[in-house]
N, CA, C and O of each residue as an XYZ file, in Angstrom:
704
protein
N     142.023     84.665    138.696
C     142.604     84.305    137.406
C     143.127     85.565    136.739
O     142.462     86.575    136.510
N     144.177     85.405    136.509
C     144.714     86.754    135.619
C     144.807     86.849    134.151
O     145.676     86.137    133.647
N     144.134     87.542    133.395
C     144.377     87.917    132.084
C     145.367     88.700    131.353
O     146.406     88.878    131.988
N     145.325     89.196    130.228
C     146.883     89.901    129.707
C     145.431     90.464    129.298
O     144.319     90.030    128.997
N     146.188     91.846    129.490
C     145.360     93.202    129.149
C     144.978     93.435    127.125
O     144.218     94.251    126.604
N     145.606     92.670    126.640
C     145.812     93.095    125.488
C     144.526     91.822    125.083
O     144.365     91.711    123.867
N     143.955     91.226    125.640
C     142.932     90.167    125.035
C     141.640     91.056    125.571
O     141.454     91.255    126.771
N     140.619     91.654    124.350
C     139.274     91.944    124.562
C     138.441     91.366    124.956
O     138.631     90.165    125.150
N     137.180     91.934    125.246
C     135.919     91.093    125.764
C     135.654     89.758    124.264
O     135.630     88.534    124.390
N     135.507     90.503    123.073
C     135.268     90.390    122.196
C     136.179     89.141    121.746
O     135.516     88.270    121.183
N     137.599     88.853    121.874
C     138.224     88.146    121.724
C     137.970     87.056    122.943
O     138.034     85.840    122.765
N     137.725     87.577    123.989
C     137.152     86.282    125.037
C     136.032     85.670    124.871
O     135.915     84.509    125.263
N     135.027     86.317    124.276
C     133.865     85.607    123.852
C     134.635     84.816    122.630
O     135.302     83.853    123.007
N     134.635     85.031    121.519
C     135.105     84.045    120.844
C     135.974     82.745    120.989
O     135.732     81.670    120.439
N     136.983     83.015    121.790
C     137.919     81.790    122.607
C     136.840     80.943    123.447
O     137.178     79.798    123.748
N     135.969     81.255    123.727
C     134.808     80.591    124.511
C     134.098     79.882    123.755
O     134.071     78.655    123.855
N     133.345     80.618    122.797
C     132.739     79.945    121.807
C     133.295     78.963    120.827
O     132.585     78.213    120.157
N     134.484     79.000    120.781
C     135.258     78.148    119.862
C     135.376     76.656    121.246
O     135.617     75.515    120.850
N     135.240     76.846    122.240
C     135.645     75.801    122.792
C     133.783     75.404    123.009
O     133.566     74.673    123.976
N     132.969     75.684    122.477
C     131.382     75.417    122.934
C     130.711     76.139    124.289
O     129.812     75.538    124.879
N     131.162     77.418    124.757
C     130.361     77.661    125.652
C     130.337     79.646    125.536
O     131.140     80.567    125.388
N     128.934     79.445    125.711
C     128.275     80.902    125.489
C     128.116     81.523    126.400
O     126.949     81.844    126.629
N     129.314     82.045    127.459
C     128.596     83.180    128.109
C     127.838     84.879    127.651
O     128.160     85.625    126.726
N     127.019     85.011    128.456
C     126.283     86.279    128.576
C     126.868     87.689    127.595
O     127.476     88.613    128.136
N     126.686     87.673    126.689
C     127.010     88.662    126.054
C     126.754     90.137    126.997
O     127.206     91.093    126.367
N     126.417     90.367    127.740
C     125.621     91.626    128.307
C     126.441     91.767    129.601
O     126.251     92.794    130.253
N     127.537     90.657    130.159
C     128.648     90.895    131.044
C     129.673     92.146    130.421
O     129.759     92.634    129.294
N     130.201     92.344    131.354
C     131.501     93.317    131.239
C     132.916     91.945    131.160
O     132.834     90.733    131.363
N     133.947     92.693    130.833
C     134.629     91.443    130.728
C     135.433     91.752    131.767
O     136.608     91.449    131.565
N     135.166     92.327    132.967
C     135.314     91.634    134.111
C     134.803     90.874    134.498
O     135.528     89.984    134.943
N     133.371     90.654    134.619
C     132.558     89.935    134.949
C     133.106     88.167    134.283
O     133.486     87.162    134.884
N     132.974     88.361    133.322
C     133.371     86.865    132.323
C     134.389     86.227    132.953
O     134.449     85.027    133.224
N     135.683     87.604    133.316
C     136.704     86.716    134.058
C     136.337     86.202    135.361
O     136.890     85.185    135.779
N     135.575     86.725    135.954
C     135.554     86.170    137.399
C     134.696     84.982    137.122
O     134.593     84.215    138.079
N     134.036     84.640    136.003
C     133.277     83.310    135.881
C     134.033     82.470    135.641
O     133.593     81.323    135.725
N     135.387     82.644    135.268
C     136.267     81.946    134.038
C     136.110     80.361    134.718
O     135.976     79.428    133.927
N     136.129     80.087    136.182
C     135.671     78.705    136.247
C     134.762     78.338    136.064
O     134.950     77.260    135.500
N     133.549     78.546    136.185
C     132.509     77.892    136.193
C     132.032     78.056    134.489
O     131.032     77.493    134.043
N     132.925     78.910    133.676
C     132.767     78.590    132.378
C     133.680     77.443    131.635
O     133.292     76.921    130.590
N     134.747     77.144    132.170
C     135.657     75.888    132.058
C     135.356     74.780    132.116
O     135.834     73.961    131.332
N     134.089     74.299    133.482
C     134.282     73.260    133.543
C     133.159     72.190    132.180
O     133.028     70.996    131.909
N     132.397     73.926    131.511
C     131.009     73.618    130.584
C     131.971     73.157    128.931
O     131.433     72.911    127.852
N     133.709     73.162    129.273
C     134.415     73.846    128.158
C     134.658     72.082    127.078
O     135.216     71.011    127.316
N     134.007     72.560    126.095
C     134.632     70.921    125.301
C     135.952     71.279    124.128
O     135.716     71.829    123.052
N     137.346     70.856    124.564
C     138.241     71.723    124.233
C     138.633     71.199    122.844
O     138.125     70.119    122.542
N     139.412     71.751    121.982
C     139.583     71.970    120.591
C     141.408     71.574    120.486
O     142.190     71.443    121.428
N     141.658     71.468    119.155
C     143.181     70.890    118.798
C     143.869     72.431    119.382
O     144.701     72.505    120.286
N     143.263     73.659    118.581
C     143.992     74.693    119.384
C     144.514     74.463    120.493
O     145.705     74.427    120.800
N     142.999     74.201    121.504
C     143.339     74.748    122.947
C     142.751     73.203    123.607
O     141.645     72.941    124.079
N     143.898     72.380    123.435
C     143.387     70.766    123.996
C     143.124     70.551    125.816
O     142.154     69.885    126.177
N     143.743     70.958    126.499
C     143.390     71.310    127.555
C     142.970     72.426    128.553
O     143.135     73.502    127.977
N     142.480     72.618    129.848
C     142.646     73.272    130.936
C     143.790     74.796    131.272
O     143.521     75.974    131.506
N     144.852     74.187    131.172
C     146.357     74.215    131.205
C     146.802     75.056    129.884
O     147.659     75.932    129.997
N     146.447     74.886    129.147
C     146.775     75.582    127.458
C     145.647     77.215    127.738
O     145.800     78.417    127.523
N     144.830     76.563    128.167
C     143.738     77.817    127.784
C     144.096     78.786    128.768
O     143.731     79.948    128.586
N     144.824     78.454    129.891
C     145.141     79.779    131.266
C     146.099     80.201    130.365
O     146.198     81.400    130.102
N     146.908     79.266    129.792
C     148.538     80.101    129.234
C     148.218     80.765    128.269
O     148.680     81.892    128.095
N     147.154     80.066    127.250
C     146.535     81.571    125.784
C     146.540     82.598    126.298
O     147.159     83.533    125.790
N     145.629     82.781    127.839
C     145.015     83.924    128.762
C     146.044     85.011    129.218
O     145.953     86.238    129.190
N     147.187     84.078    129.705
C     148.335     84.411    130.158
C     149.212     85.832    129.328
O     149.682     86.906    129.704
N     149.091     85.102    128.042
C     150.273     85.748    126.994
C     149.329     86.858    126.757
O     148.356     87.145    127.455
N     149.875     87.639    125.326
C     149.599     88.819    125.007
C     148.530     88.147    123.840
O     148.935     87.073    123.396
N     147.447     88.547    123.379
C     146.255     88.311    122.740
C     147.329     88.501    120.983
O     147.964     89.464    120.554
N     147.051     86.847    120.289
C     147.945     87.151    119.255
C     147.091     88.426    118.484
O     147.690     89.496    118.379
N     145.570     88.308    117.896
C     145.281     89.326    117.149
C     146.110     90.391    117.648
O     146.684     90.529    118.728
N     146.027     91.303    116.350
C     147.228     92.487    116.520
C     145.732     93.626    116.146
O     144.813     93.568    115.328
N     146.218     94.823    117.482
C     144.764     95.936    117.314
C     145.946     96.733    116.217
O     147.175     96.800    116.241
N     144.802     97.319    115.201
C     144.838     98.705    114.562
C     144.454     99.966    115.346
O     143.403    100.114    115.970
N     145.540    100.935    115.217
C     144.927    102.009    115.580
C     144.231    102.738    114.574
O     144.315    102.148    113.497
N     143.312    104.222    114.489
C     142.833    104.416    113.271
C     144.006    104.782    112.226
O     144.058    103.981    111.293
N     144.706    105.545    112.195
C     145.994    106.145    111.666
C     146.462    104.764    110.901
O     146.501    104.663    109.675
N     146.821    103.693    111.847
C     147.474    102.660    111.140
C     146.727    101.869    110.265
O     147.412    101.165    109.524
N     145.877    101.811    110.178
C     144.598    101.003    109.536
C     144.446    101.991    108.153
O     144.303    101.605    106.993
N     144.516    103.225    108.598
C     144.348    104.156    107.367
C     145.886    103.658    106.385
O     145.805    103.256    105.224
N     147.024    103.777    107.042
C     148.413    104.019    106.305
C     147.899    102.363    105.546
O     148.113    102.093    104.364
N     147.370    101.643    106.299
C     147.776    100.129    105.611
C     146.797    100.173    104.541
O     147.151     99.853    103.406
N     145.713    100.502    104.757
C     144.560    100.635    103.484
C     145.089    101.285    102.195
O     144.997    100.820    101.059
N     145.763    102.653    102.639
C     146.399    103.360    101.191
C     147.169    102.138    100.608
O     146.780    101.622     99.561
N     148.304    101.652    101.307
C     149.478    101.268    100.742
C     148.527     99.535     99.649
O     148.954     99.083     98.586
N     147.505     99.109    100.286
C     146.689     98.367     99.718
C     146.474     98.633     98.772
O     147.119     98.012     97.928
N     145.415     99.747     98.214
C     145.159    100.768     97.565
C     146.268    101.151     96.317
O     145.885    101.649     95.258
N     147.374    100.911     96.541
C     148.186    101.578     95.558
C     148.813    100.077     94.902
O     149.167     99.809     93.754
N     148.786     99.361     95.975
C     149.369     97.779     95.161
C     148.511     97.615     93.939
O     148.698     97.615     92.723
N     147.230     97.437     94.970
C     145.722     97.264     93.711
C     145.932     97.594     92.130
O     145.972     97.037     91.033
N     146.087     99.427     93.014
C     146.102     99.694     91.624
C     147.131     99.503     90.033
O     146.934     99.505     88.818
N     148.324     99.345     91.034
C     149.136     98.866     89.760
C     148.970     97.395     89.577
O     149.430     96.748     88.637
N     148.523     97.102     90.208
C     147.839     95.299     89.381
C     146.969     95.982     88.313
O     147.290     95.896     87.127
N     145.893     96.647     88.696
C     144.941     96.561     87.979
C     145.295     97.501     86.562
O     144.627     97.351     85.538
N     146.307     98.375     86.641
C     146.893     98.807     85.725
C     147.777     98.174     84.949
O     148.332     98.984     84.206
N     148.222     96.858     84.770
C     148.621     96.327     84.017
C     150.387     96.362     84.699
O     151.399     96.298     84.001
N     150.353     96.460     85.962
C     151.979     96.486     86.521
C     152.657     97.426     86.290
O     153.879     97.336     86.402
N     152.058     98.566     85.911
C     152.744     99.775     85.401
C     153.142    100.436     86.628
O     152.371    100.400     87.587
N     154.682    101.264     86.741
C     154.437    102.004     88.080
C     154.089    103.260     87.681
O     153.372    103.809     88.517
N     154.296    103.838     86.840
C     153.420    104.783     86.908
C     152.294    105.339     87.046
O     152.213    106.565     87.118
N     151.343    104.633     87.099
C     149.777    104.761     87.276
C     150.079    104.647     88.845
O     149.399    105.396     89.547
N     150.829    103.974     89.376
C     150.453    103.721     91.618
C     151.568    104.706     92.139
O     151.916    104.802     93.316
N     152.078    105.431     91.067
C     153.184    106.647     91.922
C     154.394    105.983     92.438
O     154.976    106.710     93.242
N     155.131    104.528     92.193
C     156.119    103.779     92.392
C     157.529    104.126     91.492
O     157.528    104.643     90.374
N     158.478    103.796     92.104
C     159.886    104.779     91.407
C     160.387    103.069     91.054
O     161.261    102.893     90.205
N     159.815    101.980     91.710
C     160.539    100.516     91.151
C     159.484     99.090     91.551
O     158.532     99.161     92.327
N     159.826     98.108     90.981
C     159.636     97.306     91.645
C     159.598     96.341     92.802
O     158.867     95.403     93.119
N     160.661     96.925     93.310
C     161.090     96.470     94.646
C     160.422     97.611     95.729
O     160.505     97.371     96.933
N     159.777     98.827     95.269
C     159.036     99.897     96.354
C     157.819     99.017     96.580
O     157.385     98.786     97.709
N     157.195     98.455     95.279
C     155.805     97.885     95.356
C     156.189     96.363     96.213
O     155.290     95.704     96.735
N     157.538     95.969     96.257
C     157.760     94.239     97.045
C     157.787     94.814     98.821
O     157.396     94.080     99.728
N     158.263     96.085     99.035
C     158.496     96.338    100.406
C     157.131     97.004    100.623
O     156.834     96.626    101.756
N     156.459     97.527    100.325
C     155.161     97.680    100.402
C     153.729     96.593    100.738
O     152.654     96.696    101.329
N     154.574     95.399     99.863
C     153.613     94.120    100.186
C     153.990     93.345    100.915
O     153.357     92.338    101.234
N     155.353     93.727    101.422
C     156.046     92.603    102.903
C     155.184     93.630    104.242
O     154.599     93.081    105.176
N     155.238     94.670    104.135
C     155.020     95.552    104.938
C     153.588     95.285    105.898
O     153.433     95.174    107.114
N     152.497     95.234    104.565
C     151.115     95.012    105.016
C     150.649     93.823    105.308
O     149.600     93.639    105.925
N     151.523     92.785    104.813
C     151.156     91.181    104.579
C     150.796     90.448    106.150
O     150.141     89.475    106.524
N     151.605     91.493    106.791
C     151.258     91.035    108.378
C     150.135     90.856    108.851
O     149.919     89.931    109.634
N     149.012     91.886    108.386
C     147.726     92.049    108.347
C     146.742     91.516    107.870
O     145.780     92.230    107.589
N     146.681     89.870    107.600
C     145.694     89.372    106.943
C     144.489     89.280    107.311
O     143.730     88.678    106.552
N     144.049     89.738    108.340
C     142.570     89.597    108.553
C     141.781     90.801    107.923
O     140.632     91.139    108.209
N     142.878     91.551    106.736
C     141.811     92.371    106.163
C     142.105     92.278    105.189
O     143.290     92.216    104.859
N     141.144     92.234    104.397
C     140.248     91.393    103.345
C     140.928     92.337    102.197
O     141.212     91.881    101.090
N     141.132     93.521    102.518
C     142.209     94.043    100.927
C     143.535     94.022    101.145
O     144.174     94.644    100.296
N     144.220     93.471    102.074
C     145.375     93.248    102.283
C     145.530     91.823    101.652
O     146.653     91.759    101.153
N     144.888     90.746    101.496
C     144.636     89.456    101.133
C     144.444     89.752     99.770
O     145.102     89.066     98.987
N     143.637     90.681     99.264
C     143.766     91.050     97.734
C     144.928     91.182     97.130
O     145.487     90.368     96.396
N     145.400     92.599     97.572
C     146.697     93.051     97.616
C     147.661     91.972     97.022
O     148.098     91.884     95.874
N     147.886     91.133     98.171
C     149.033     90.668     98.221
C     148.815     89.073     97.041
O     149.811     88.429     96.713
N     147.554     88.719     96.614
C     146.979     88.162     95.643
C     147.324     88.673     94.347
O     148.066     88.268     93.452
N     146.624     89.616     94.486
C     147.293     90.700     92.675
C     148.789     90.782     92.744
O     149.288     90.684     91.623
N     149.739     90.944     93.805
C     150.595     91.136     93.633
C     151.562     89.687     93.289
O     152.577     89.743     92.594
N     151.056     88.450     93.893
C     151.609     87.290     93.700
C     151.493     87.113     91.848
O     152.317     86.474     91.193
N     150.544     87.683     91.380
C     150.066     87.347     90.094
C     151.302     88.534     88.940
O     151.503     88.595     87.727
N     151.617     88.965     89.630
C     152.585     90.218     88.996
C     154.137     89.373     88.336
O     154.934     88.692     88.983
N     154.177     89.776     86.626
C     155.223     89.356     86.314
C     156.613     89.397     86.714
O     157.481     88.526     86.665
N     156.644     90.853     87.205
C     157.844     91.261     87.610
C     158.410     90.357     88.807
O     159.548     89.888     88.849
N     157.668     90.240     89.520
C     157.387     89.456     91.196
C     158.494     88.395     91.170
O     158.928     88.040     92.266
N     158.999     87.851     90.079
C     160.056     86.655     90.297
C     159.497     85.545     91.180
O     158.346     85.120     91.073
N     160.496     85.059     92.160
C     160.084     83.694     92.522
C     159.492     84.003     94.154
O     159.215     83.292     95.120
N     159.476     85.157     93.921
C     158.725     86.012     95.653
C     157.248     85.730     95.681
O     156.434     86.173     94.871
N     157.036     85.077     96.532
C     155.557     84.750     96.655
C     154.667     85.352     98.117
O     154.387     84.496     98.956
N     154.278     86.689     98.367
C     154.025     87.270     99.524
C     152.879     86.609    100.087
O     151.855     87.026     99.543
N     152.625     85.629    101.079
C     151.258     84.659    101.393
C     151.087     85.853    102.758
O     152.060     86.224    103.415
N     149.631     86.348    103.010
C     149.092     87.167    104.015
C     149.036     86.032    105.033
O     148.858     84.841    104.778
N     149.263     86.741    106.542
C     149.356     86.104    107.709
C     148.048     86.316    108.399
O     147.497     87.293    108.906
N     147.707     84.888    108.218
C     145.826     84.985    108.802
C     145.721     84.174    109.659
O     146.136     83.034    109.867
N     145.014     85.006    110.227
C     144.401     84.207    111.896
C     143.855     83.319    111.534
O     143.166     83.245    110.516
N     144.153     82.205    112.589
C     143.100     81.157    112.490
C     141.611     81.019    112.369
O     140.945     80.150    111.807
N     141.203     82.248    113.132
C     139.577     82.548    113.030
C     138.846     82.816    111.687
O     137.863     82.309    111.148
N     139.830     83.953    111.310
C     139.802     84.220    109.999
C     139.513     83.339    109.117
O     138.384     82.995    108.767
N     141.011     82.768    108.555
C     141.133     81.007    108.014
C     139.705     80.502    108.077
O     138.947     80.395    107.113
N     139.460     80.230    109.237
C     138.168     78.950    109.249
C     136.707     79.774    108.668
O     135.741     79.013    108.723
N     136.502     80.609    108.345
C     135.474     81.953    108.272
C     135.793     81.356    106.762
O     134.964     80.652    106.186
N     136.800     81.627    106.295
C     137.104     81.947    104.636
C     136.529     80.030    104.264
O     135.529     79.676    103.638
N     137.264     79.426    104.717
C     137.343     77.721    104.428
C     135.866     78.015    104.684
O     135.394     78.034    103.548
N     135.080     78.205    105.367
C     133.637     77.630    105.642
C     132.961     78.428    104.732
O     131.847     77.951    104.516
N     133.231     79.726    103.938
C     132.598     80.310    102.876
C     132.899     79.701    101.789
O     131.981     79.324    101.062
N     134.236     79.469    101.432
C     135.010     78.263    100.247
C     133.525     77.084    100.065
O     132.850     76.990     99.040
N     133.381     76.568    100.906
C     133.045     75.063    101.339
C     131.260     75.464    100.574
O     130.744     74.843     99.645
N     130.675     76.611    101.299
C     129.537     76.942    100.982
C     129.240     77.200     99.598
O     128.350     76.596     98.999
N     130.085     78.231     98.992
C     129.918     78.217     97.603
C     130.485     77.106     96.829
O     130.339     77.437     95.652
N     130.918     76.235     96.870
C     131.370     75.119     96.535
C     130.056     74.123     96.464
O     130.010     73.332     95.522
N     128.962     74.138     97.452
C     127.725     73.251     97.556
C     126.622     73.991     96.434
O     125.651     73.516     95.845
N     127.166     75.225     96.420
C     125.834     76.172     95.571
C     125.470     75.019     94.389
O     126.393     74.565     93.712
N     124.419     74.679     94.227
C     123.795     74.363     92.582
C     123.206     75.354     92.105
O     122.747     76.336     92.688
N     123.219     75.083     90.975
C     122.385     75.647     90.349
C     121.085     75.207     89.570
O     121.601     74.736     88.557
N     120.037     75.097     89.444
C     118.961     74.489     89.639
C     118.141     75.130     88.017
O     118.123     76.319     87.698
N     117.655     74.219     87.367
C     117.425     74.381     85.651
C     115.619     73.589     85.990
O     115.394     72.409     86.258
N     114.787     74.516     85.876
C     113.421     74.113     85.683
C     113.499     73.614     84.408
O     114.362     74.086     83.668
N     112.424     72.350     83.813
C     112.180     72.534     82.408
C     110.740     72.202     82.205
O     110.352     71.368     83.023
N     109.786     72.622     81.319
C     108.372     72.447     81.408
C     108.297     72.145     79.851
O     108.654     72.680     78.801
N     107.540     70.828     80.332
C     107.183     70.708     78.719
C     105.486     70.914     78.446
O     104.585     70.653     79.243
N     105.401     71.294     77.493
C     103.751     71.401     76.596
C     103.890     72.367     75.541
O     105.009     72.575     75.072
N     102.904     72.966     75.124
C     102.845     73.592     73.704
C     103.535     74.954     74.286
O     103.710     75.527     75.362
N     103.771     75.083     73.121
C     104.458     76.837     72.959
C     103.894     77.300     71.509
O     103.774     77.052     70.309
N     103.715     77.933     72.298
C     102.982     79.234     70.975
C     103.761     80.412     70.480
O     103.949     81.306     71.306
N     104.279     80.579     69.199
C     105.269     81.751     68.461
C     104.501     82.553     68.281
O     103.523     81.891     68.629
N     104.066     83.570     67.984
C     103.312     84.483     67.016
C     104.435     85.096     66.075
O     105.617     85.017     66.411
N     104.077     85.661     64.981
C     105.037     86.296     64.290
C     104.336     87.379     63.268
O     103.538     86.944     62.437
N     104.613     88.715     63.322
C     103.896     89.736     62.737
C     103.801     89.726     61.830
O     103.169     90.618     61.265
């Protein structure tokens, strides 16, 4: 079975687990591939990946997650970093070192690619909220994994109660 070099161990365990089956964390992901049948046939498949046939061709292509290198992860964090801050400054460019409004719109098309990180999703949040912004609405591009992570935290704090003891009997004031 052949894989595309650009899909991790890490990303193969998960494609696994999303379809219900747990191989061996403690394999190499060579190893995993050479199981890849006898982990298929345990496989109960998903709307993603509805068949057999779908899941060789996911395997096939280039792994959609997109890797950061450190350098790039750094450049995208600043440019985060500086959106932030002129949100949080009241849209001013002078406080984020910006010469216009349209530096801070190519700045948030730039990073928006990157939604599986969590201040890039800010970012581009504060920045939707920005007067200047017109009818430009920058939505971050999130993985599906992601997505379902966020929806299932949504869902959780959404069930939170909050819970009010009340006890009745005497109470006693004192007063000096």
């Amino acid at each position: 079975m052949y894989f595309d070099k650009s899909h991790s161990k890490k990303d193969i365990l998960h494609t696994f687990k999303s379809l219900s089956v747990f191989p061996d964390k403690t394999l190499s992901k060579r190893e995993i591939i050479e199981s890849f049948d006898s982990l298929t046939e345990q496989a109960i498949y998903t709307k993603q990946i509805p068949n057999l046939s779908e899941l060789i061709i996911y395997f096939n292509k280039p792994s959609p997650n997109k890797r950061l290198s450190v350098s790039d992860r750094q450049e995208i964090m600043l440019k985060c970093k500086r959106i932030i801050l002129y949100a949080k400054n009241n849209y001013c460019l002078d406080s984020a070192n910006y010469n216009s409004h349209e530096d801070v719109l190519a700045d948030c098309i730039c990073v928006h690619h990157y939604g599986s990180i969590p201040s890039v999703r800010r970012a581009c949040k504060m920045f939707n909220n920005s007067p200047y912004q017109g009818n430009r609405r920058i939505m971050p591009n999130i993985p599906l994994d992601v997505q379902e992570e966020l929806n299932q935290k949504r869902k959780y704090k959404s069930e939170q109660t909050m819970w009010i003891k009340i006890r009745r009997g005497p109470i006693l004031v004192h007063f000096d």
